[in-house]
Each structure stands twice: as structure tokens, then as C-alpha cells.
C-alpha positions as CSV (number, residue, x, y, z in Angstrom):
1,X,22.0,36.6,-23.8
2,X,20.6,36.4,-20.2
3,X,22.4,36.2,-17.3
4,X,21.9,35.8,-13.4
5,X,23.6,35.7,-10.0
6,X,21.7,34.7,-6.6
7,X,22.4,33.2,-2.8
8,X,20.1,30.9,-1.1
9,X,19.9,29.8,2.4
10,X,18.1,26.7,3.5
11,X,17.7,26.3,7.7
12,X,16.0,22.5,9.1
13,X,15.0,22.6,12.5
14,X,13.7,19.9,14.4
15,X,12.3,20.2,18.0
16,X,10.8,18.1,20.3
17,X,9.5,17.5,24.2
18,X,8.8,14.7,25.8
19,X,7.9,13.9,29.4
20,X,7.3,11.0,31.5
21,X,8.1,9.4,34.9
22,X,6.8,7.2,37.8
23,X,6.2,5.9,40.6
24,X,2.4,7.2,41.0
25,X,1.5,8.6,44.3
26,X,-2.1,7.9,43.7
27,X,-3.0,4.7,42.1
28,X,-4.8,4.2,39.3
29,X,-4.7,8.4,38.9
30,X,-2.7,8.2,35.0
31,X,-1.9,12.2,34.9
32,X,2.3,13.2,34.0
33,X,1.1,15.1,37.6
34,X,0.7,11.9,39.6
35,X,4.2,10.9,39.6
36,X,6.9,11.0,41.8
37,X,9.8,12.0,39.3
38,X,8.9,13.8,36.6
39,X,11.8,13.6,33.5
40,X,11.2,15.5,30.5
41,X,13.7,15.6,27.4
42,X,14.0,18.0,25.0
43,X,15.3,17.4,21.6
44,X,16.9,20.1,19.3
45,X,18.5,20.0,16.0
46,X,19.6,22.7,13.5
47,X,21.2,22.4,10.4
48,X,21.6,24.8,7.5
49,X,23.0,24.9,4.0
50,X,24.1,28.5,2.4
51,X,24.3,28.6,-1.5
52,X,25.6,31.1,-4.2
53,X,24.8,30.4,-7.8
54,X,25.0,32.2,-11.2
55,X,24.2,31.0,-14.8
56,X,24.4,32.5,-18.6
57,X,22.3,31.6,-21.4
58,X,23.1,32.4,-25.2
59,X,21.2,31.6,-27.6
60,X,22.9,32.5,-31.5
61,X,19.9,32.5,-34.8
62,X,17.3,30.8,-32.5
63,X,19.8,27.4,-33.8
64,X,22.7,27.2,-31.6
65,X,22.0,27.8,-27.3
66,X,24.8,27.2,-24.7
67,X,23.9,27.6,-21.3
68,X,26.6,27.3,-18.2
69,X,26.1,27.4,-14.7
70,X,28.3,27.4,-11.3
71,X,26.9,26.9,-8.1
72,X,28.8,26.9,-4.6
73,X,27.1,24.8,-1.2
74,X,28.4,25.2,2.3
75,X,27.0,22.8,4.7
76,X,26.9,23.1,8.5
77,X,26.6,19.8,9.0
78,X,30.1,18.9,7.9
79,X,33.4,20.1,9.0
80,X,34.1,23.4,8.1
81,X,37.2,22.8,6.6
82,X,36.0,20.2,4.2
83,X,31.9,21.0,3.9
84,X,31.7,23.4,0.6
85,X,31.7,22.0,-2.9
86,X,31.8,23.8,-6.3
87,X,29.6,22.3,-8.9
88,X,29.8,23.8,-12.9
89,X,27.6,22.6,-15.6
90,X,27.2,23.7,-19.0
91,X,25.0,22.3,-22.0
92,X,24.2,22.8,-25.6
93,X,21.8,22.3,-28.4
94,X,21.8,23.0,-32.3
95,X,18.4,23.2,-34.3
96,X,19.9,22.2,-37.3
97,X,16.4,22.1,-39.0
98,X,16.5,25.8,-38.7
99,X,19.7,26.5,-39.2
100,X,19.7,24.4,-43.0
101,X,17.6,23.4,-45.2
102,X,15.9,19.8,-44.3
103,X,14.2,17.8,-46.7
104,X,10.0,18.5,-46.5
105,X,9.4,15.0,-44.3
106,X,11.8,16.1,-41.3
107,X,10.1,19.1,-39.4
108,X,12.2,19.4,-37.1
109,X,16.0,18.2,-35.6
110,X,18.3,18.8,-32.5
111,X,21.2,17.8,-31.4
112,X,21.9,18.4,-27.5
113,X,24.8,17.7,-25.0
114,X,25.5,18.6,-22.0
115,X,27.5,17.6,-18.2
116,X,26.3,19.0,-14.9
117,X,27.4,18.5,-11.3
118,X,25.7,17.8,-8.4
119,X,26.0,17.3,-4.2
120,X,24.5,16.4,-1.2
121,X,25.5,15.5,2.4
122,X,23.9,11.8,2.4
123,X,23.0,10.0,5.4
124,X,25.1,12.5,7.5
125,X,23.2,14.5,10.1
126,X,23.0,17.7,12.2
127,X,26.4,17.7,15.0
128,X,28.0,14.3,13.8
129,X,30.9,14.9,13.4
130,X,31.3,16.6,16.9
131,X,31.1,14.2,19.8
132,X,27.9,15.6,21.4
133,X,26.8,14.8,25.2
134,X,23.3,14.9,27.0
135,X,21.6,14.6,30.5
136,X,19.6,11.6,31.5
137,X,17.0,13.8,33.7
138,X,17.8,12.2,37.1
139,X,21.2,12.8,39.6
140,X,23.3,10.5,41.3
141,X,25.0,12.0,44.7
142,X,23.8,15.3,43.3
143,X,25.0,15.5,40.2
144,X,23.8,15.1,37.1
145,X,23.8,12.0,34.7
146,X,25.5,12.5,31.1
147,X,25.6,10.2,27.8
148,X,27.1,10.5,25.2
149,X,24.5,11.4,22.4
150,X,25.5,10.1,19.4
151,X,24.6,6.7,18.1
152,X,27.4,7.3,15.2
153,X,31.3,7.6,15.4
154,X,32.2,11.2,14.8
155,X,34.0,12.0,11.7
156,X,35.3,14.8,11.2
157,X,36.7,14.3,7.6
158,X,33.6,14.1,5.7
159,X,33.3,15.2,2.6
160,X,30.3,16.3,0.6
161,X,28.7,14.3,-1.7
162,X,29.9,14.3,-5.7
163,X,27.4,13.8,-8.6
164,X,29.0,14.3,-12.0
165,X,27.1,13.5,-15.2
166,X,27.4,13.2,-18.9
167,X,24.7,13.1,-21.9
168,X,24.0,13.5,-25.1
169,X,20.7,12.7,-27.0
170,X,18.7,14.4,-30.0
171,X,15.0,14.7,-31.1
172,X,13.5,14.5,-34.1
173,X,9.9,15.2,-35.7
174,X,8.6,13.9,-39.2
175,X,6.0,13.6,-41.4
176,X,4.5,16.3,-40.4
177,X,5.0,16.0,-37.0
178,X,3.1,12.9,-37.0
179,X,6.2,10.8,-35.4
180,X,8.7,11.4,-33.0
181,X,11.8,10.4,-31.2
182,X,13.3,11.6,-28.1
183,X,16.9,10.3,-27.5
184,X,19.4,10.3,-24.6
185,X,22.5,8.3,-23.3
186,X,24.0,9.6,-20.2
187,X,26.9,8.3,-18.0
188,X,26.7,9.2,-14.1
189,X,29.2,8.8,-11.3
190,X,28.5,8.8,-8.0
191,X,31.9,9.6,-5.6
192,X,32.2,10.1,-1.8
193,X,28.6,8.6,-0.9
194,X,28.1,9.2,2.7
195,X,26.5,6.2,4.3
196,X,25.7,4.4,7.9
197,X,28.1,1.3,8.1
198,X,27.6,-0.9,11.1
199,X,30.1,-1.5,13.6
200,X,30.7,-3.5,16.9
201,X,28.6,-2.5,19.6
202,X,31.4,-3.1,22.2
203,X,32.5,0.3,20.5
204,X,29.8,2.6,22.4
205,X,28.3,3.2,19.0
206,X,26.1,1.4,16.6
207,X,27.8,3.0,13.3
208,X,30.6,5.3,11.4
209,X,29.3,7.3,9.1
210,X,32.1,7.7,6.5
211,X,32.4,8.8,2.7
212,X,32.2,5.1,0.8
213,X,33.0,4.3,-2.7
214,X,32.2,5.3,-6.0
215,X,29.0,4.6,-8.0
216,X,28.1,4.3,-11.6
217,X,25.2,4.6,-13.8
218,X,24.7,4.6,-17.7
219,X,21.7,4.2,-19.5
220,X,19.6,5.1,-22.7
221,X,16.1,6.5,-22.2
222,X,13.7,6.9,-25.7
223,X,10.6,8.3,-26.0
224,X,8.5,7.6,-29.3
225,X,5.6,10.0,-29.9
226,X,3.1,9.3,-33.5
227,X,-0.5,9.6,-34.5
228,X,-1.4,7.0,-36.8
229,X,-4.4,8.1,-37.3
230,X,-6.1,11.5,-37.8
231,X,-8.9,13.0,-39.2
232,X,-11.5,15.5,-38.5
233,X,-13.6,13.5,-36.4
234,X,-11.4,11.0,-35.1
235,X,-7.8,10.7,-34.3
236,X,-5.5,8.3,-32.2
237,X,-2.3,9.8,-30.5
238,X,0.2,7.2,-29.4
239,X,3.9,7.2,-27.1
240,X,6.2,4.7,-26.1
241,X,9.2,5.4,-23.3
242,X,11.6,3.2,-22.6
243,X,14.4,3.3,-20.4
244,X,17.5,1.3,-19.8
245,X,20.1,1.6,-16.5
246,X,23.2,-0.3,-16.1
247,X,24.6,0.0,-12.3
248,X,27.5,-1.4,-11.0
249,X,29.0,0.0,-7.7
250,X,32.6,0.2,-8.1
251,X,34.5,1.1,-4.9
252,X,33.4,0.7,-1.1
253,X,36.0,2.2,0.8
254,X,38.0,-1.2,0.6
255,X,35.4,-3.6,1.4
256,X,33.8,-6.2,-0.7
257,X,30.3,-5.2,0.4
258,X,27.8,-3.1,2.7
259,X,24.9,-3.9,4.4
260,X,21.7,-2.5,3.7
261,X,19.2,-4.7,5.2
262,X,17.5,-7.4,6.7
263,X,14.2,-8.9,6.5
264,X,11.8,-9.8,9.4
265,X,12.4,-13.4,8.5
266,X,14.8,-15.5,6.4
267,X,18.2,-15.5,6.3
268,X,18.2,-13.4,2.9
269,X,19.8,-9.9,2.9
270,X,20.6,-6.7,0.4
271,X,23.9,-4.9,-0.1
272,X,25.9,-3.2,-2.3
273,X,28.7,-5.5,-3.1
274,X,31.7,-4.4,-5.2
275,X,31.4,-5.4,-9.4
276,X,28.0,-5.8,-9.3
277,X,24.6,-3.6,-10.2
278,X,23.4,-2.2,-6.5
279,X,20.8,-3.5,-4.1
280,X,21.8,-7.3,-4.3
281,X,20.0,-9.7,-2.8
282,X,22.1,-12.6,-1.2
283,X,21.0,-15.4,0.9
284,X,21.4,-19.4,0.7
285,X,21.0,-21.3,-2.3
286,X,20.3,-25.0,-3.1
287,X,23.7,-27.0,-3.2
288,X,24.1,-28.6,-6.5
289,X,26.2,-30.6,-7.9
290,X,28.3,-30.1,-11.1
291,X,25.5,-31.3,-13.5
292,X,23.3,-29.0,-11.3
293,X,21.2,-31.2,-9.5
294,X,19.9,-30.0,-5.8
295,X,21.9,-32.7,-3.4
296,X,20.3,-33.9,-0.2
297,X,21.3,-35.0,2.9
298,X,20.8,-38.7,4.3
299,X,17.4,-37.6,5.6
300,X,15.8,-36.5,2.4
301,X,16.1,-32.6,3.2
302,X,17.8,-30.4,0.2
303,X,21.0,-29.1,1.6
304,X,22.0,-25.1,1.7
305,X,25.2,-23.7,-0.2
306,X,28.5,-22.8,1.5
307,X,28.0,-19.4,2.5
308,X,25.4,-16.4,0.6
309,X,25.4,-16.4,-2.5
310,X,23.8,-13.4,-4.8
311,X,20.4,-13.3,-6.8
312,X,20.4,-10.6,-8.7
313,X,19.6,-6.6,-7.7
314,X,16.0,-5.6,-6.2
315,X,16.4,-2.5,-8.3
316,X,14.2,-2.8,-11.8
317,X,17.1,-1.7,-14.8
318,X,14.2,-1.5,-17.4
319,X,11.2,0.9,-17.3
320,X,8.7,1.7,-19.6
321,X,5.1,2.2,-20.8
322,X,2.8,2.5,-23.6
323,X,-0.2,5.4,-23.7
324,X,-2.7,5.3,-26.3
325,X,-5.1,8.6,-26.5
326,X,-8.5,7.8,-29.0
327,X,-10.3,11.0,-29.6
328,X,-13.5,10.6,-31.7
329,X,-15.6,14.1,-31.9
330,X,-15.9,14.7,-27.9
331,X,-15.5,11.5,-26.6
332,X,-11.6,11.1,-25.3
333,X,-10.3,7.1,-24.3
334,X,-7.4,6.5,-22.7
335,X,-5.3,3.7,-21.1
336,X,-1.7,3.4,-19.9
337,X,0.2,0.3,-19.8
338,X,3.5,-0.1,-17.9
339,X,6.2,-2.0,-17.1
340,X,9.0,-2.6,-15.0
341,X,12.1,-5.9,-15.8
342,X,15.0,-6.9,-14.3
343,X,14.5,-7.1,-10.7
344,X,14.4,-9.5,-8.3
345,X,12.7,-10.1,-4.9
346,X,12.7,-11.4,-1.5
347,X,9.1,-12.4,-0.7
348,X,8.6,-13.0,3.4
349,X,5.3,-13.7,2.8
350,X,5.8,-16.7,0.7
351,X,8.0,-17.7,2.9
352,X,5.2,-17.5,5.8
353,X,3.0,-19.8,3.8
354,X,5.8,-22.6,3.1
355,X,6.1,-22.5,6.7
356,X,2.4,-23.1,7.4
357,X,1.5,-25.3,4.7
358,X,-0.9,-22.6,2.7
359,X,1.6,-22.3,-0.6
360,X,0.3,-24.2,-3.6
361,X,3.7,-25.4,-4.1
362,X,3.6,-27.6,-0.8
363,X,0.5,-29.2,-1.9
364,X,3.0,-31.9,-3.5
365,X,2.9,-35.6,-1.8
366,X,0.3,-34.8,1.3
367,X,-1.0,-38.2,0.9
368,X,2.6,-40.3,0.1
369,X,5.1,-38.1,1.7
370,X,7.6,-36.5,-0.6
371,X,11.0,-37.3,-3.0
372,X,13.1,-34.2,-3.7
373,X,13.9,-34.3,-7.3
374,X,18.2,-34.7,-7.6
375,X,21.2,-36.6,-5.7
376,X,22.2,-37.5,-2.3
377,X,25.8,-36.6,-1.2
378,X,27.4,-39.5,-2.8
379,X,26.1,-39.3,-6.3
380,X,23.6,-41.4,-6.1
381,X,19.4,-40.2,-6.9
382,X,18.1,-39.3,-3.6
383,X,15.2,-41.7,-3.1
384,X,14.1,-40.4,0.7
385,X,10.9,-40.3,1.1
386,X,9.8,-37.5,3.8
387,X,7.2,-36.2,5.5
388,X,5.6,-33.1,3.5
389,X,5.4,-30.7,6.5
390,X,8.9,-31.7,7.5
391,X,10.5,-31.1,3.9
392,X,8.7,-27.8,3.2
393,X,8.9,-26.7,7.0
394,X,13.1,-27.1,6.6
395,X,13.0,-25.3,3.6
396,X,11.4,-22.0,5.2
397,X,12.3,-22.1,8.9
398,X,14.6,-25.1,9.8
399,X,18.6,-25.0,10.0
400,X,18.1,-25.9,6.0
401,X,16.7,-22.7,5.3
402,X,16.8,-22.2,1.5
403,X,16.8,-18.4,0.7
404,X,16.6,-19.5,-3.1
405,X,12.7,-20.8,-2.9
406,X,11.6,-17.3,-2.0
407,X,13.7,-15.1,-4.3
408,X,11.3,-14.6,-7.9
409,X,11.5,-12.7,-11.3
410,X,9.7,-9.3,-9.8
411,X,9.4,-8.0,-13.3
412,X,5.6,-7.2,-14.5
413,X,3.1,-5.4,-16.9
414,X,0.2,-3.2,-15.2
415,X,-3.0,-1.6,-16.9
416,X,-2.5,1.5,-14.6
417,X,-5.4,3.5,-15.8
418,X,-8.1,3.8,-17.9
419,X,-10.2,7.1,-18.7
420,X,-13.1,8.1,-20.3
421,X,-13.9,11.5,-21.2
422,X,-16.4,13.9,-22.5
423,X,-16.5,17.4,-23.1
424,X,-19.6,19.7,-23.8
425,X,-19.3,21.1,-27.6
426,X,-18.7,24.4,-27.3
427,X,-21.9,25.3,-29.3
428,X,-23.5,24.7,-25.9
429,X,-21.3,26.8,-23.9
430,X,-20.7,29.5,-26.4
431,X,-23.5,32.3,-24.6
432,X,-22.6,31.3,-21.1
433,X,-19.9,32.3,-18.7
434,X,-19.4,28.5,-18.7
435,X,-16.5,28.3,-21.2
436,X,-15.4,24.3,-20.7
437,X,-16.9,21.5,-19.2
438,X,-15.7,17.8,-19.0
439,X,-17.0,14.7,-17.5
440,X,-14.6,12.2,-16.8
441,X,-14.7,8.2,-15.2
442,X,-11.0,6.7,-14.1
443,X,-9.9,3.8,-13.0
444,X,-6.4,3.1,-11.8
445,X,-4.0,0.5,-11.0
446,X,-6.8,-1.9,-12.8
447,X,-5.1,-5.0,-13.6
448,X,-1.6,-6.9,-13.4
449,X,-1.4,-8.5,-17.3
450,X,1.9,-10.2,-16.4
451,X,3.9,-11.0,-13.0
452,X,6.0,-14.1,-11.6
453,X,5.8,-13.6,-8.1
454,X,2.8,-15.8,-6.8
455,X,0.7,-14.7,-4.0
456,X,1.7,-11.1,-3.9
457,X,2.0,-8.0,-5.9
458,X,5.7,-7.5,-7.8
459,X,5.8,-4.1,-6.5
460,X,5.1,-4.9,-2.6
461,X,7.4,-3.7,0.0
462,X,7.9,-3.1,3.5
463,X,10.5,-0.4,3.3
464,X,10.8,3.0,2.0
465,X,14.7,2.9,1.4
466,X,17.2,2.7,-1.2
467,X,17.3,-1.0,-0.1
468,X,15.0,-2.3,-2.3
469,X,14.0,-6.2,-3.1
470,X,12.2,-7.1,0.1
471,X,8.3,-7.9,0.9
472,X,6.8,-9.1,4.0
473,X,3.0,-9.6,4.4
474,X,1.7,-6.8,1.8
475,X,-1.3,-4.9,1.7
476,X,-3.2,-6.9,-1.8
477,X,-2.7,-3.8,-4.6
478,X,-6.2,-2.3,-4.7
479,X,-8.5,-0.8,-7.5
480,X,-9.9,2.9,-7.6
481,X,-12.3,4.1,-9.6
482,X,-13.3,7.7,-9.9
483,X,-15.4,10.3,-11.4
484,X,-14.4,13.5,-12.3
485,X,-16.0,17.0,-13.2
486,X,-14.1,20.2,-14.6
487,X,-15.4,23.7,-15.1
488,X,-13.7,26.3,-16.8
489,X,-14.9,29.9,-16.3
């Protein structure tokens, strides 16, 4: 049995100056000492979060463990009547292959389960929930200028964060320890999210930050480990993971949706809307007709749907990869291969080039004009011919703007890296102080075997949030290639 008790404190601070001002009394003379009024601002912010935690381990025959924890936050930056949370957890695993006897091709088995808590404070931020004032560095009649500092409505009935989460998985070792698996299936709940919603600027404030809605995640994740090969010169060591997570966002503090953002251009946008897996991206789609044909209007131009419409989440619910190790003698090759399905994407830059003619899909009737494929408004096949640059144009950028066009399949397979290694035998090393020595060439991020997104690299973004499923104008993915040395003394 072991056992342990401990407190934590955690302090961000954040500081800054700034200065500026104007008129200049001499012209042409840039220096913050040439200027008539000099304003300088100072920025402060403190926040801290205080923690006491404990946690017993037992372990019974080296076959059966248990482990539980408790841990206790307090954070500043919430009320103090609401900003502590309690958070248990407590797991368990059985070795049965040491606790019976197994039959000689199964080395080794456990079984494992366990739940755990979790918190956080979200999006919320040092003083929001007090209304905070500041000066504006100049006076009016004498006095000085205030403002009200905070960009947020202050809420004084936040609540912390609440992560709870379930799983249960086992692992197993055969033939020697020549195959493996690694199983889990877990079930997460996310309650109390504290979030950013947009409000009204005629309120003074550009959002509320309140506790919103309850999230959920399941999944399975599996990890196969063999060697199908192994000798004494040469051996081949091979692992497969896998991973499967099913979202759905299930309450939103009685709205249908949230917004979580916008692109630079395009009507498109991502929220979390209620009933469906997170990060949705919804724009305008083609109108169709009950058969599914795209209808057009009387001058040839595909017409837009009634309202957004969703196309799927940004986020990737399947991840994965493949490693393969090949050891002959001293010579090490290896390669990783991964993958990502399931997620869509909102590519601006295709967008940009249906605009400007440079997509290949707008190559289509340059010389004749061209026919969208489907009906006019009545029923009938829609036989207007129209100008190329004014059919593709209204698609991208006019009042028909067609979110749909843009929106692809942002699922792909990478070769992320290749290596090849080899290490000095240690009959050359054996009488120096040298004891290990490898040589190594790498290459990463080397090719993209599959993708559906045309012009662009699936995993291209211009954000760095959860809001995930937009790309404008990317950076192309690059190459790298490398060499390595490593000395061991």
C-alpha cells in the first residue's frame, strides 16, 4: 500500500505597458519624446488556482491493484461562492494470468476499469465576473476619463467546469509475446462548459460568458502490437492503433446552436448545434428537387437552399496509423503511415479560385458557355446556356453563393516518416569510452497517399481553436529531411 497527501498552488500573471501619443512638436522627429500628450496604459492581470489532493494505491499478490484519488480546486477567477469543485477517481486492474493458470500460448492477461473526474474554468478569465473599470489616459474639465473594462457581461454564477469519465478495456499478450492487443471503450461527459456567446452590441458588451450545455464522447481505441518475423539476424516488428469517437453535444443552455466561427470569405460557418457530433459546418446548399436534381433559376444560375443547412463536423471521428520497424543485423527501416476519416472542410481557397477562374472544375464550356446539369423551377430540364465566368463567379461570390461547392471529404492517408538507421557493432566500440553510436537519415511528412480535397492539404487551417473545419490560403505541407548522429558515453 502507498499512500499520499499534497497542496499545489498555481499563480498566472500577465503584465504589460504601452505608450503612445501625438501631436509631434517637431516634425518628422518619431521619438514617444516628441509628442505633445503622452498616454501610456498599463495592463495587469492575476489569477490563481489552489489545489489539495491525496491518493492510495494497493496492490494484493502483484494480480489485483486499486488505486483512488480525490482532489479539491479553488479558482480565483470564479465567484467564491461557487469556484471549488471536488473531483474522486478510482481504478482497477486484475492480472489474471498471474493470478491462474493460463494455457502456454497466452503470456499474459488484464482486465482494467476505472472512472475519474476532471475540471477546468474554460474560456472564463481573470476579474469577469466583477464589473471592472479603467482610465482612458486623458481628462475632460479636469477629471479623468473611465470605461468600463470588460468586453464580457459579468457573471457571477459561474461554475467550474465538470469532466466525468468511464472506461474499461483489457490487454493481452500471446504466442510468446509475439502479438498483442490493447483495448479500451470509455464514455465521457462534459457538463457546465464555460464558453464566449455573442450578444448584441447595443448591450455595451460583445459577449456573456455563461456555463452552456452538456457534452458527450464515447469511443473505442485498439492498439495491435506483433512480430511476424524474427530471427537472429533479422526481425520485423509491426503496430496498428486505431481509434473511434462518437460526439454528440447534447444540451446548450436552451439554444439550438452556438457559434464558433466564421471564415474570411463565404457564407459557411461552424457551431455546435444540439443532436449532432460538434464543430458542424453549415452554410448554403444547392436546392434540389425531390428526385434530387440542383434547380435553377430563369437565368441558368443554380439556386441556394432556404436557410443553412449542415455538412457534417470538421472534427476527424477516426484516427489511426500503421508502423512497421525492419531490423536486419544493424541496419534499422522504418516508416509510419497515418490516417485521419470522418471530417469535413470548408476550403476558402477553393473558393478564391472559382472566383478567379484558376479551379480545374471551371475549365467546363470556356469556348460554348455553360448548361448546369438538372431542372428549372417549373420541372422542366434547365437548358440556359450561360456565360462560364458568370455561372462559376455566382457560385463563389454572387447573391447565389453555394457553400456546398467548397465543403470536401477532409479525410486522408500520410507517409509521415521514413527512417534509416545504423548502429556501430559493438565489437567496434567495445575498448573505447564510446559505448553507442548510430547514424540516422529521416524524412517526414513525405507524401499524401490519399486525400479528396483538391488544391490544398486535408489538414490545412487558419485557426488554432476548437472550431475546427475551416482553410483559407494555406501554406503547401512541406518535406524535411534530416540526418541524425547519436553518441552514447
Amino acid at each position: 500500500m502507498n499512500a499520499a497527501v499534497g497542496a499545489y498552488s498555481q499563480d498566472n500573471v500577465w503584465k504589460s505597458f504601452s505608450g503612445g501619443g501625438g501631436p509631434f512638436v517637431i516634425p518628422y522627429f518619431y521619438s514617444i519624446s516628441n509628442v505633445s500628450s503622452k498616454p501610456f496604459n498599463y495592463g495587469f492581470s492575476h489569477s490563481r488556482v489552489n489545489s489539495v489532493y491525496g491518493n492510495v494505491d494497493v496492490g494484493f499478490k502483484d494480480f489485483l491493484f486499486l488505486s483512488v484519488t480525490g482532489r479539491n480546486d479553488w479558482f480565483s477567477v470564479l465567484n467564491p461562492k461557487t469556484n471549488n469543485y471536488f473531483y474522486p477517481s478510482i481504478s482497477g486492474s486484475f492480472v489474471f494470468s498471474d493470478a491462474f493458470n493460463m494455457p502456454s500460448w497466452l503470456n499474459f492477461g488484464k482486465l482494467r476499469a476505472s472512472y475519474g473526474g476532471s475540471s477546468n474554468t474554460g474560456a472564463a478569465n481573470a476579474y469577469e465576473t466583477l464589473l471592472t473599470y479603467g482610465l482612458q489616459g486623458y481628462t475632460t474639465n479636469g477629471q479623468a476619463v473611465g470605461f468600463v473594462v470588460n468586453g464580457s457581461i459579468p457573471n457571477q454564477a459561474l461554475r467550474p467546469v465538470s469532466i466525468q469519465e468511464e472506461e474499461v478495456g483489457f490487454n493481452l499478450e500471446f504466442l510468446n509475446s509475439r502479438l498483442g492487443i490493447d483495448l479500451a471503450l470509455y464514455n465521457k461527459n462534459t457538463t457546465d462548459d464555460i464558453v464566449n456567446v455573442s450578444v448584441s452590441g447595443t448591450s455595451g458588451y460583445g459577449t456573456n460568458v455563461i456555463n452552456v450545455g452538456k457534452m458527450r464522447n464515447r469511443g473505442i481505441e485498439v492498439l495491435l502490437t506483433g512480430t511476424p518475423i524474427k530471427s537472429r539476424d533479422f526481425a520485423w516488428n509491426v503496430s496498428w492503433n486505431f481509434a473511434y469517437n462518437a460526439n454528440r453535444v447534447l444540451y446548450l443552455a436552451g439554444k439550438n446552436y452556438l457559434s464558433l466561427d466564421v471564415p474570411r470569405n463565404g457564407d459557411a460557418s461552424i457551431r455546435a448545434v444540439v443532436g449532432l457530433p460538434y464543430g458542424q459546418i453549415v452554410g448554403y446548399k444547392y436546392k434540389r428537387n425531390s428526385a434530387g436534381s440542383i434547380v435553377y433559376d430563369t437565368a441558368g444560375l443554380p439556386l441556394a437552399s432556404n436557410g443553412v443547412l449542415p455538412f457534417g463536423s470538421g472534427v476527424y471521428d477516426k484516427t489511426g496509423g500503421l508502423t512497421n520497424d525492419f531490423h536486419y543485423k544493424d541496419l534499422t527501416l522504418s516508416f509510419l503511415i497515418d490516417y485521419k476519416f470522418g471530417g469535413k472542410l470548408y476550403s476558402g481557397t477553393n473558393l478564391i479560385l472559382y472566383s478567379d477562374g484558376l479551379q480545374k472544375g471551371t475549365l467546363q464550356g470556356r469556348e460554348t458557355g455553360f448548361i448546369g446539369k438538372g431542372v428549372t423551377e417549373d420541372g422542366h430540364p434547365n437548358t440556359k446556356v450561360v456565360i462560364t465566368q458568370n455561372y462559376f463567379g455566382a457560385i463563389a461570390a454572387g447573391s447565389n453563393n453555394i457553400d456546398e461547392q467548397f465543403v470536401y471529404d477532409a479525410s486522408f492517408i500520410k507517409l509521415r516518416s521514413l527512417s534509416l538507421t545504423y548502429n556501430l557493432p559493438k565489437s567496434l566500440l567495445k575498448s573505447g569510452f564510446i559505448k553507442g553510436c548510430s547514424l540516422s537519415l529521416v524524412g517526414r511528412n513525405l507524401a499524401i497517399l490519399l486525400k479528396h480535397t483538391p488544391n490544398i492539404d486535408p489538414e490545412s487551417t487558419y485557426n488554432n481553436t476548437n472550431a475546427q473545419g475551416l482553410e483559407l490560403s494555406g501554406y503547401p505541407s512541406v518535406r524535411s529531411y534530416g540526418f541524425n548522429l547519436n553518441v552514447k558515453f
